[in-house]
C-alpha positions as CSV (number, residue, x, y, z in Angstrom):
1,X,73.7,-6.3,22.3
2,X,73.4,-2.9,20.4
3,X,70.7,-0.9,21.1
4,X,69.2,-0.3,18.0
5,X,67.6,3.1,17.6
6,X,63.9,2.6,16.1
7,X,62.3,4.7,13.9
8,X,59.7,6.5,14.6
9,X,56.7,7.2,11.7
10,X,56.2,10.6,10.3
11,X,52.8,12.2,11.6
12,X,51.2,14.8,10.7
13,X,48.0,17.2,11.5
14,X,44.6,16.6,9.5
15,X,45.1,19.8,7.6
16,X,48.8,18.7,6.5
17,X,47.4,15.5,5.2
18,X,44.6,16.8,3.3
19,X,47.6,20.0,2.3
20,X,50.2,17.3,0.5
21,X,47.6,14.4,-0.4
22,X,44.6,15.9,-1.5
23,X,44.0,15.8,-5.2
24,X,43.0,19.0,-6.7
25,X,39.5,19.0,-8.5
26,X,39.0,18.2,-11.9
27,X,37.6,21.5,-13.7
28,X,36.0,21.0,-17.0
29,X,34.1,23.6,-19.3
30,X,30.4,24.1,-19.9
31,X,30.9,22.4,-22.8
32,X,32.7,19.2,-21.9
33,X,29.8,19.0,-19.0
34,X,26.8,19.5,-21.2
35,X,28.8,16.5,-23.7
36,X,28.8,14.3,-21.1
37,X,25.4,14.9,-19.8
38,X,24.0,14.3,-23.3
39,X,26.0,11.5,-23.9
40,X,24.5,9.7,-20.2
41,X,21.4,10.9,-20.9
42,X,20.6,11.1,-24.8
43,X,22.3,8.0,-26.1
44,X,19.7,5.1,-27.9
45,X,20.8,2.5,-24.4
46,X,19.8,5.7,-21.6
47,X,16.4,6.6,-23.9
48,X,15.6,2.6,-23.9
49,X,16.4,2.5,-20.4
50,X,14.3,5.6,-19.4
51,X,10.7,3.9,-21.5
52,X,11.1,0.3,-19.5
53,X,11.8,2.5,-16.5
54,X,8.3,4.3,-17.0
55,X,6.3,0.9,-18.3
56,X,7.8,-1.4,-15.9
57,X,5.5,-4.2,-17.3
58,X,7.5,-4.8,-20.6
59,X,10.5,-6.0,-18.5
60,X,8.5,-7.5,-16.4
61,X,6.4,-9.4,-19.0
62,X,9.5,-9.7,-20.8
63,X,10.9,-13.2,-19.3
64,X,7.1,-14.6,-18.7
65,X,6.5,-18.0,-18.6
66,X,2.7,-18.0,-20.0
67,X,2.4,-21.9,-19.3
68,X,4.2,-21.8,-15.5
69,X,3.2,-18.8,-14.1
70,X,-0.4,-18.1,-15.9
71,X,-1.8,-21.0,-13.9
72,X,-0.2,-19.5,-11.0
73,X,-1.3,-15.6,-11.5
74,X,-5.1,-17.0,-12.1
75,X,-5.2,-18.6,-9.3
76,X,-3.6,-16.1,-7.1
77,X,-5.3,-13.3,-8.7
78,X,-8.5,-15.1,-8.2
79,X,-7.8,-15.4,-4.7
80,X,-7.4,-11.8,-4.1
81,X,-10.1,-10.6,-6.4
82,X,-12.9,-12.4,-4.0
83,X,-10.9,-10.9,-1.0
84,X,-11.4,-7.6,-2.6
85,X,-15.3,-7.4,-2.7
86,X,-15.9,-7.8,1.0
87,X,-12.9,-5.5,2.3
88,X,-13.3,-3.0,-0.8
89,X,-17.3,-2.4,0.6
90,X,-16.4,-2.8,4.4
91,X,-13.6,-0.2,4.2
92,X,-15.7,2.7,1.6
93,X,-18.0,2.3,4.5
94,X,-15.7,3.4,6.6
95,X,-14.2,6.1,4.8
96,X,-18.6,7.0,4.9
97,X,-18.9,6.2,1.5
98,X,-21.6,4.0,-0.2
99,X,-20.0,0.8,-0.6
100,X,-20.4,0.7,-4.2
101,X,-17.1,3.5,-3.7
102,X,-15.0,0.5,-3.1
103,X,-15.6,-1.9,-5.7
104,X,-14.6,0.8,-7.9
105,X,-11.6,1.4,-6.5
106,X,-11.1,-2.0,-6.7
107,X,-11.6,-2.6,-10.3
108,X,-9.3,0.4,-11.5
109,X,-6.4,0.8,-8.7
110,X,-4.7,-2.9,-10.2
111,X,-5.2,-2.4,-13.3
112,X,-3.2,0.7,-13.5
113,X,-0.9,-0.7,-11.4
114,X,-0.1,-3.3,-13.8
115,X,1.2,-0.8,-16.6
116,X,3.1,1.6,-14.7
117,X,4.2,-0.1,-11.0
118,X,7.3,-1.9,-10.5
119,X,6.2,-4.4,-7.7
120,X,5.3,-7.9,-9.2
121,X,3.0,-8.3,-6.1
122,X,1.5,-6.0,-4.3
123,X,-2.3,-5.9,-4.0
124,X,-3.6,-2.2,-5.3
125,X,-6.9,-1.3,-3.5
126,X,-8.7,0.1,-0.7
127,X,-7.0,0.4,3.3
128,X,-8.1,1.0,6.2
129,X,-5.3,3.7,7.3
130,X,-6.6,5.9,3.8
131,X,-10.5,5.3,4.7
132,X,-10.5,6.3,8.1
133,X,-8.3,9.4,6.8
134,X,-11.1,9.8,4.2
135,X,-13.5,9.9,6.8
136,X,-12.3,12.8,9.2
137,X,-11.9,14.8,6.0
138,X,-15.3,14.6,4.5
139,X,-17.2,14.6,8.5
140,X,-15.3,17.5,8.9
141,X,-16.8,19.3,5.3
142,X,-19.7,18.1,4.9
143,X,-23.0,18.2,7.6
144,X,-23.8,15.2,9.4
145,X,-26.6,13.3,7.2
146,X,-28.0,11.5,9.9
147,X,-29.0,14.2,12.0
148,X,-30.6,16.4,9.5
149,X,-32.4,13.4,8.6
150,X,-33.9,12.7,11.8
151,X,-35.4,15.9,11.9
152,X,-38.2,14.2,9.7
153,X,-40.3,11.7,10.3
154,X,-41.0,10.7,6.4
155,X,-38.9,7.6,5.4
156,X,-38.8,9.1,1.7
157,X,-37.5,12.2,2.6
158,X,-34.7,10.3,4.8
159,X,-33.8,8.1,2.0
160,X,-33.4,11.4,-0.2
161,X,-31.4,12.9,2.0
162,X,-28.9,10.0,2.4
163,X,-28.7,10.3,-1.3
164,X,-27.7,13.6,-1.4
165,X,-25.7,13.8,1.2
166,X,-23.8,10.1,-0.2
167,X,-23.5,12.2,-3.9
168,X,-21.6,15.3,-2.1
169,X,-19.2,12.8,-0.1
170,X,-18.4,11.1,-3.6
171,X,-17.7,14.6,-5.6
172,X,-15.7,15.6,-2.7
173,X,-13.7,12.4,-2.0
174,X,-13.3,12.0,-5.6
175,X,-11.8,15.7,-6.0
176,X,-9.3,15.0,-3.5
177,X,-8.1,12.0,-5.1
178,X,-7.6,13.6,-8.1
179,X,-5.9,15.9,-6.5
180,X,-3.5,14.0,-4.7
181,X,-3.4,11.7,-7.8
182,X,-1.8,14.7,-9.9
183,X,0.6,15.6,-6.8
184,X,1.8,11.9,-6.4
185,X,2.7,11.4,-10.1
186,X,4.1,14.9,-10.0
187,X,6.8,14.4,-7.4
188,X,7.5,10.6,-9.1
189,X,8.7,12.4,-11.7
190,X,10.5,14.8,-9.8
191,X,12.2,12.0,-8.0
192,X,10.9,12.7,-4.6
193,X,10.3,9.1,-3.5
194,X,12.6,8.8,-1.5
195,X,10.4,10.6,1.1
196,X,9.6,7.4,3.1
197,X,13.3,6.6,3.7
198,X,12.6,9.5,6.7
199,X,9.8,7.1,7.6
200,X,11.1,4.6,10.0
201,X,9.5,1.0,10.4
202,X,8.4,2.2,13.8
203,X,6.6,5.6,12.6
204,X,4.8,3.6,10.1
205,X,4.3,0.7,12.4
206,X,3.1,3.3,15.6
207,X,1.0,5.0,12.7
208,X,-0.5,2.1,11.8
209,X,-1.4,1.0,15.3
210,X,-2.7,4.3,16.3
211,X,-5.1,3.7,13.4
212,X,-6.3,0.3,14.5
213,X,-7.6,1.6,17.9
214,X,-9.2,4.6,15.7
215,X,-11.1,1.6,13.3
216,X,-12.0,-0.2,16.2
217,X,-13.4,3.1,17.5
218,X,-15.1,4.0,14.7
219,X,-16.4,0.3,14.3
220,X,-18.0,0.0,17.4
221,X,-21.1,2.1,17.0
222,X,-22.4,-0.4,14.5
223,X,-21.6,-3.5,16.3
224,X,-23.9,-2.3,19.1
225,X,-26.4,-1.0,17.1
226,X,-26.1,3.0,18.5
227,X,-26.5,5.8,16.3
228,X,-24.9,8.8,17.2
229,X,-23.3,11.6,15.8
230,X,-19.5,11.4,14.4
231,X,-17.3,13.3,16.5
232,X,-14.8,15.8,15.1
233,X,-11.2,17.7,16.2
234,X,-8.8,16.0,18.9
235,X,-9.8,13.2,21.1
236,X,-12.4,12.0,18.5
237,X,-11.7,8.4,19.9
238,X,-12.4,9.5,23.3
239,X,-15.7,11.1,22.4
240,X,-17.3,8.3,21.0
241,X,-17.1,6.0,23.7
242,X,-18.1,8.9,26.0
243,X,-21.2,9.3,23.6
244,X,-21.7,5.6,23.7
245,X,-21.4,4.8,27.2
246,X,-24.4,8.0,27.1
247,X,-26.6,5.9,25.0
248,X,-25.5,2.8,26.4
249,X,-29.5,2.0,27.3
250,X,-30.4,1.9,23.6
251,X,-28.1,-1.3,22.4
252,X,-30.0,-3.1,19.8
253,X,-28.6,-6.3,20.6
254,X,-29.7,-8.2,16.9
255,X,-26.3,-6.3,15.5
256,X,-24.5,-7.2,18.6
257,X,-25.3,-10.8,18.2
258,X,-24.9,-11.0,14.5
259,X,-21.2,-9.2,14.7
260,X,-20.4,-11.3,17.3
261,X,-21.0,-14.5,15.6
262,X,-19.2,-13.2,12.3
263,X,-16.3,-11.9,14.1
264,X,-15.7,-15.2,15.6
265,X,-16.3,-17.3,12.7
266,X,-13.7,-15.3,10.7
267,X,-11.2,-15.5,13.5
268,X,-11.6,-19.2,14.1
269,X,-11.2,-20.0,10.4
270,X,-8.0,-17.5,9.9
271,X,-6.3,-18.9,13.3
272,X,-7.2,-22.9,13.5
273,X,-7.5,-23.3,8.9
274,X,-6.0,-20.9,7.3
275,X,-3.1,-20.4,9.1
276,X,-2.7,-23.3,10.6
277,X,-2.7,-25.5,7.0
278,X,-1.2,-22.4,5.0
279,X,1.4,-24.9,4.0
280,X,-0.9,-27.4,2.5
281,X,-3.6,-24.6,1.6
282,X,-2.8,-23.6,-2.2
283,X,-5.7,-21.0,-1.5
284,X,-6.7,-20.0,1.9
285,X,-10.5,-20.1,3.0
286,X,-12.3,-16.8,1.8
287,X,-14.3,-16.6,5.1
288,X,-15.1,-12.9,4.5
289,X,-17.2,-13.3,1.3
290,X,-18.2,-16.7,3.0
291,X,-19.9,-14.6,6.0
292,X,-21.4,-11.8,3.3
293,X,-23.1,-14.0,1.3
294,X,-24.2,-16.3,4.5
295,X,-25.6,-12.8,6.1
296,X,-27.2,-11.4,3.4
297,X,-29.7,-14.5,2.6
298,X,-30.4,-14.7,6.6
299,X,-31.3,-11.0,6.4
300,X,-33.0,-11.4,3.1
301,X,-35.5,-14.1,4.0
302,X,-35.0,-13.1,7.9
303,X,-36.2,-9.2,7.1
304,X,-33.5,-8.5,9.7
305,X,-34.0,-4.7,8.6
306,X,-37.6,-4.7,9.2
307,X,-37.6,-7.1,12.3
308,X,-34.8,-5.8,14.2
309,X,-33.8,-2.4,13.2
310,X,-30.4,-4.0,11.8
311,X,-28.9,-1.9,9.5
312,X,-28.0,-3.1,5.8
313,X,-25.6,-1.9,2.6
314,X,-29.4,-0.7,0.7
315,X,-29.1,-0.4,-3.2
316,X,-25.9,-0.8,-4.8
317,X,-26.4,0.2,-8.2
318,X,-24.8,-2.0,-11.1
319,X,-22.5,-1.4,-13.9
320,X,-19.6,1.2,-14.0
321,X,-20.9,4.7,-13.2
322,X,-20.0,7.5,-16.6
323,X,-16.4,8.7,-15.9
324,X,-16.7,12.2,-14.4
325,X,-13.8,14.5,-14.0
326,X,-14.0,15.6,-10.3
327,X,-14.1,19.6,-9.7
328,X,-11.1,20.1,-7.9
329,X,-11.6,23.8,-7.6
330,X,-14.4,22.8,-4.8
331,X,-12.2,21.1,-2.6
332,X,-8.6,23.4,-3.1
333,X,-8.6,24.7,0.7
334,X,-8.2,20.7,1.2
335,X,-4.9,20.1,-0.8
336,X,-2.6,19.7,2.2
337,X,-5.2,16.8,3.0
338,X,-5.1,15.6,-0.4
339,X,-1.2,15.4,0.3
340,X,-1.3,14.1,3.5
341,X,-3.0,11.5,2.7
342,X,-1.6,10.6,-0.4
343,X,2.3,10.7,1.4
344,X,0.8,8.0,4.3
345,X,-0.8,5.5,1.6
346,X,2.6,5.7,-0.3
347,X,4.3,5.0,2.7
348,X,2.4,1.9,3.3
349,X,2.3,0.9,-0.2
350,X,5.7,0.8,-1.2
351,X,7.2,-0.5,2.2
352,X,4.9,-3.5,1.4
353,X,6.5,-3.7,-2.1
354,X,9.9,-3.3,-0.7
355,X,9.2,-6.3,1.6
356,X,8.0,-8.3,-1.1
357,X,10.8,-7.8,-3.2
358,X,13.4,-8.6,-1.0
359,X,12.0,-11.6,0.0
360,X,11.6,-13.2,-3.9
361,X,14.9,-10.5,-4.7
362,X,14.3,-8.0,-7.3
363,X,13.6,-3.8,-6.6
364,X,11.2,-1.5,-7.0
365,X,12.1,1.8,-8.5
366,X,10.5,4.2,-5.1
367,X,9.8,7.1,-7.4
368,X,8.0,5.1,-10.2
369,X,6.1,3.2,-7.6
370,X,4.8,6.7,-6.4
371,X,4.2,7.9,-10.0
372,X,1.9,4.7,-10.2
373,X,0.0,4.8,-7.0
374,X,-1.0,8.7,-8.2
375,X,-1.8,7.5,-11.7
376,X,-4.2,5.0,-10.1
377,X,-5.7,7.4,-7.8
378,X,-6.5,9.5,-11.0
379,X,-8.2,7.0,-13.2
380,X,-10.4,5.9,-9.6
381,X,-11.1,9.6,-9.2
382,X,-12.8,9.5,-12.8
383,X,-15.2,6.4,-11.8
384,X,-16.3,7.6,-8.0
385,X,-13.4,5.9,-6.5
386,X,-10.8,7.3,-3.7
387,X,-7.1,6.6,-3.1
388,X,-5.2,3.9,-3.7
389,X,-2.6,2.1,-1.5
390,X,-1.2,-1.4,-1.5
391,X,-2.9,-3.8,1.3
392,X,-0.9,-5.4,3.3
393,X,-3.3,-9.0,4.3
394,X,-4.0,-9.2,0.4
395,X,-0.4,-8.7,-0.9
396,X,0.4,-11.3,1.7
397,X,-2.3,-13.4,0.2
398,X,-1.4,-12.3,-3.5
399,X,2.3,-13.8,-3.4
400,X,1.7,-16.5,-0.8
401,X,-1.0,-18.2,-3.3
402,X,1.9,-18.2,-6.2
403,X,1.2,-15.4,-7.5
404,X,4.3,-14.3,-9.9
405,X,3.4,-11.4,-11.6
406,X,1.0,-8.5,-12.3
407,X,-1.1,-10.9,-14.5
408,X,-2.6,-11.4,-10.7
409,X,-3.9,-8.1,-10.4
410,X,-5.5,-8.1,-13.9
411,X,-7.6,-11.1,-12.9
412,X,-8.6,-10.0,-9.1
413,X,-9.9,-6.7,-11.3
414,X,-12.0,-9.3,-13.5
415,X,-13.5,-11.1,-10.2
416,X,-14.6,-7.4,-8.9
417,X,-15.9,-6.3,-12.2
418,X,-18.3,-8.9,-12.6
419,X,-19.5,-8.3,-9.4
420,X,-19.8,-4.4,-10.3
421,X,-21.8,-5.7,-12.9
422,X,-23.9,-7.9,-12.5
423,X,-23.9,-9.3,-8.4
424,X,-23.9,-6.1,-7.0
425,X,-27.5,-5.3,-6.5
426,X,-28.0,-8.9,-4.6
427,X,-26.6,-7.5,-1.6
428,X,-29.4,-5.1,-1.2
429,X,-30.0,-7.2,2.0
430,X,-26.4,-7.3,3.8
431,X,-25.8,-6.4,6.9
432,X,-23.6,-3.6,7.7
433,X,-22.0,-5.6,10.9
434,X,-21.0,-8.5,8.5
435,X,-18.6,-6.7,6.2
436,X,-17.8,-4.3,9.5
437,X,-16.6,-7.6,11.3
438,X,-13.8,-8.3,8.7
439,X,-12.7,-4.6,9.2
440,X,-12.5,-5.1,13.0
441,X,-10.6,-8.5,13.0
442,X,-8.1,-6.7,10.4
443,X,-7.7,-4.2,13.0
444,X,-6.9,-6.7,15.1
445,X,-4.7,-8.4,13.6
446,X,-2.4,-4.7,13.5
447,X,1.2,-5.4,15.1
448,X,2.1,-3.9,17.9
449,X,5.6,-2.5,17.2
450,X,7.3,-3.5,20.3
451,X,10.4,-5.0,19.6
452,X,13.9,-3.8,19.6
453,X,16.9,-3.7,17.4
454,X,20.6,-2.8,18.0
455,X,22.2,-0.5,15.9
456,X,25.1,-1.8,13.7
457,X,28.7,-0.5,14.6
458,X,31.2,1.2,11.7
459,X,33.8,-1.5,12.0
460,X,36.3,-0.7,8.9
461,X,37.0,3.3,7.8
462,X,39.4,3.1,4.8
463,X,40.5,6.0,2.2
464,X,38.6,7.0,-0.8
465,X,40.9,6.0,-3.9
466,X,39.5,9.0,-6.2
467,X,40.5,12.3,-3.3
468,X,43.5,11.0,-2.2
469,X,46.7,10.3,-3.5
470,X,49.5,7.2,-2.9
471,X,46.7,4.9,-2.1
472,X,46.5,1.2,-1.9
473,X,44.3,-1.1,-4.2
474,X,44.2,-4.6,-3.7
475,X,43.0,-7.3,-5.9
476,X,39.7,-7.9,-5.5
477,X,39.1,-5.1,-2.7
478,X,36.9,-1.7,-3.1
479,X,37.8,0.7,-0.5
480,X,34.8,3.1,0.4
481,X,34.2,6.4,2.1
482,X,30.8,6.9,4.0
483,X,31.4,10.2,5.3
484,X,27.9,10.3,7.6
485,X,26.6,8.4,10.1
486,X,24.1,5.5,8.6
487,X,21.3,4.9,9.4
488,X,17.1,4.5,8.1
489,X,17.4,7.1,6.2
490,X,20.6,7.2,3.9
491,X,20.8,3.1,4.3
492,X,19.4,2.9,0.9
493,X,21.4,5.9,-0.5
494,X,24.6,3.8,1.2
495,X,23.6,0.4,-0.4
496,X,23.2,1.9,-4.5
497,X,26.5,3.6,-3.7
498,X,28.5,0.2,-2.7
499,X,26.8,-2.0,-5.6
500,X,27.8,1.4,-8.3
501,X,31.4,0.7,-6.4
502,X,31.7,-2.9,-6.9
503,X,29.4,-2.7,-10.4
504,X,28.1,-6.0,-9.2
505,X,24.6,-6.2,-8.1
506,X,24.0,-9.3,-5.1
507,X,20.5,-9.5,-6.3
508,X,21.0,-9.8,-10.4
509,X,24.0,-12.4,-9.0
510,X,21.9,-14.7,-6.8
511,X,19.0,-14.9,-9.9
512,X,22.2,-16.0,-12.5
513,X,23.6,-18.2,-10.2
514,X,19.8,-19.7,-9.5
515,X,19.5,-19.6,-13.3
516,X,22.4,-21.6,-14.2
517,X,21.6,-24.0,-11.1
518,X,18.9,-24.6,-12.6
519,X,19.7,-25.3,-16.2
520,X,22.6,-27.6,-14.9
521,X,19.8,-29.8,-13.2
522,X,17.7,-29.9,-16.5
523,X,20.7,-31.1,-18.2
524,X,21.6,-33.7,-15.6
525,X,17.9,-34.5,-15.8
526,X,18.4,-35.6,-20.1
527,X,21.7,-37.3,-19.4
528,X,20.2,-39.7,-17.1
């Protein structure tokens, strides 16, 4: 048998290959750049495109179903809006605003939300993570109330100075949400949402449970009835149990008794009803407001103030306060606060949305949602209020009950608003521990971000058709160049770049194809 000589393959060096198949760039004038800008950017289809993106609602309300999902939205909306009263006065309270602060926010936050936010079902309101933050910042500014007052021994002259103090937390809490507002619709439009993609899940996840221990902290002062000072600077945590193990000897024990049985009466329902039947439960138990109203008539006709020193909410004065626009001038050597803070509750906010709408597949425009969440914060700042983020426990709540739109936000800001109104002022008599204990078994409730993952492996590297020259295209096949390694923060970037490649979006695919499955089993339905 012949030997046959084989041939080897030409090879050659990067630099030769890029030499002979590199396609030279395409040069075009001023002209013919500015022409094709206009023409992406100008035409009647980009200038529709651009208003829906700005008023998400009209697409949204667009294909609405008023007869199937109205029902729905009531209910769910509903749902939220009586979860809303006890969080939105448990967490003002701890941000060491009156409560009042919170139902505010509360009223105003969704209903913004609903013109300008692209999530279909994310819950607008107060947080914990944004109270506490609230918190440090107006401790730190503002001189500690409660030891000024105890200087005097004149109930009157307390009482005053609660007031003032409670009026220059307000002004100042509402000047930085103005603030932050303006700087949170400013970078929207400047397309900086994309921020949070340098947020991992587990910075926002150790964030978030870093805050829980700081709630439960904070909460623990009034559970045991101690009044000390607030601490300030690092190790804050740290100081107040040092302070209260100090005062350990003066426990009032009626607080530690009453938080004790709330805190367990919430848990037990949330574990063993409303999670357990969740499947059958069209609305789950709304043991918060259950355990505020039950607590304020015991304290009422108990005189639980009077009797045993417990602490209660005091006046809560009804009707919407005159819209005020917030000084921000006092409070401009707190703007990186104000940004701070603002970043951290979009963070939150519009992972929860992103969550959401993977799960019932649509998007959220990121730079829109943070346009939205600053034009909330605005319009709270006007009325008293502070700002806004998504919850994540009532957004849960808010699409679990059925809720299918925004329509569920407009109705959670009636439920509050009548309670604003007129039902405010009856819970003169609450106690502080029974709208603290929600807040603690939230904190609770936190996860713990302590599982792994395993990062994916590049598996396929193929040639960009537009750079080089003599490649291949087969049918049906889109060869793409990801020339960086992928990973939280360009996974997003990656993902527009492949469906722009493919111009075929999975997500607008799997709602035709559930569309026409859909239709096909109406028409089966009339043939039989």
């Amino acid at each position: 048998m012949d030997n046959e000589k084989q041939t080897e393959p030409d090879t050659c060096n990067l630099v030769e290959f890029e030499k002979t198949n590199r396609k030279d760039p395409e040069v075009r004038t001023v002209r013919e750049v500015a022409a094709g800008w206009a023409r992406k950017t100008c035409s009647q289809r980009a200038l529709k495109k651009t208003f829906l993106n700005n008023f998400p609602f009209l697409s949204i309300m667009r294909g609405y179903h008023v007869l199937q999902d109205l029902p729905n939205d009531i209910i769910s909306g509903f749902t939220v809006g009586i979860m809303q009263i006890p969080q939105g006065m448990a967490y003002a309270s701890l941000a060491t605003l009156p409560p009042v602060c919170g139902l505010y926010t509360s009223v105003f936050a969704p209903f913004v939300y609903f013109f300008f936010g692209s999530s279909k079902h994310i819950s607008m309101g107060c947080i914990a993570v944004v109270s506490l933050m609230f918190s440090s910042v107006l401790d730190a500014n503002i001189v500690n109330s409660s030891l000024m007052a105890s200087s005097s021994n004149n109930t009157n002259v307390t009482d005053d100075l609660d007031a003032v103090f409670d009026a220059q937390k307000i002004k100042m809490a509402s000047a930085i949400t103005l603030m932050s507002g303006l700087i949170m619709m400013l970078l929207g439009k400047l397309g900086l949402g994309f921020v949070t993609t340098f947020m991992s899940e587990y910075l926002i996840g150790g964030f978030t449970t870093g805050v829980a221990v700081q709630v439960l902290t904070s909460q623990v002062k009034l559970v045991v009835g101690i009044k000390i000072e607030r601490p300030n600077g690092l190790s804050k945590a740290v100081k107040t149990w040092v302070a209260l193990f100090a005062h350990a000897a003066e426990i009032n024990w009626a607080p530690v008794i009453m938080s004790i049985i709330s805190m367990l009466v919430i848990y037990l329902v949330k574990i063993f009803i409303n999670e357990r039947f969740k499947s059958k439960m069209r609305i789950p138990v709304p043991i918060e407001l259950i355990v505020v109203i039950l607590g304020t008539v015991a304290s009422h006709y108990g005189h639980f103030n009077a009797n045993y020193g417990m602490q209660i909410v005091g006046h809560i004065p009804a009707g919407i306060p005159a819209p005020t626009i917030p000084d921000m001038g006092s409070v401009s050597h707190l703007i990186g606060d104000a940004i701070i803070i603002g970043i951290i509750a979009f963070a939150q906010s519009v992972s929860m949305a992103k969550t959401l709408a993977l799960k019932n597949k649509y998007t959220v425009n990121a730079n829109q949602e943070m346009f939205a969440y600053g034009a909330g914060s605005v319009l709270a700042s006007i009325f008293a209020g502070y700002i806004t983020a998504a919850s994540v426990a009532r957004s849960v709540v808010q699409e679990g009950a059925g809720g299918k739109t925004q329509v569920a936000a407009l109705s959670s800001c009636i439920i509050v608003l009548i309670v604003v109104i007129a039902v405010g002022p009856l819970f003169y008599s609450l106690p502080k521990t029974c709208h603290d204990a929600g807040v603690v078994n939230i904190a609770f409730n936190s996860p713990l971000y302590l599982q792994t993952c395993h990062d994916a492996g590049v598996v396929n590297i193929a040639f960009n058709s537009p750079l080089y020259l003599q490649t291949c295209h087969d049918a049906g096949v889109v060869n793409i160049a990801f020339n960086s390694p992928l990973y939280f923060a360009n996974s997003e970037i990656f993902v527009k770049k492949c469906v722009t490649a493919i111009g075929v979006d999975p997500m607008k695919m799997k709602k035709l194809q559930a569309k026409s499955n859909k239709i096909k089993f109406k028409k089966s339905d009339v043939s039989i």
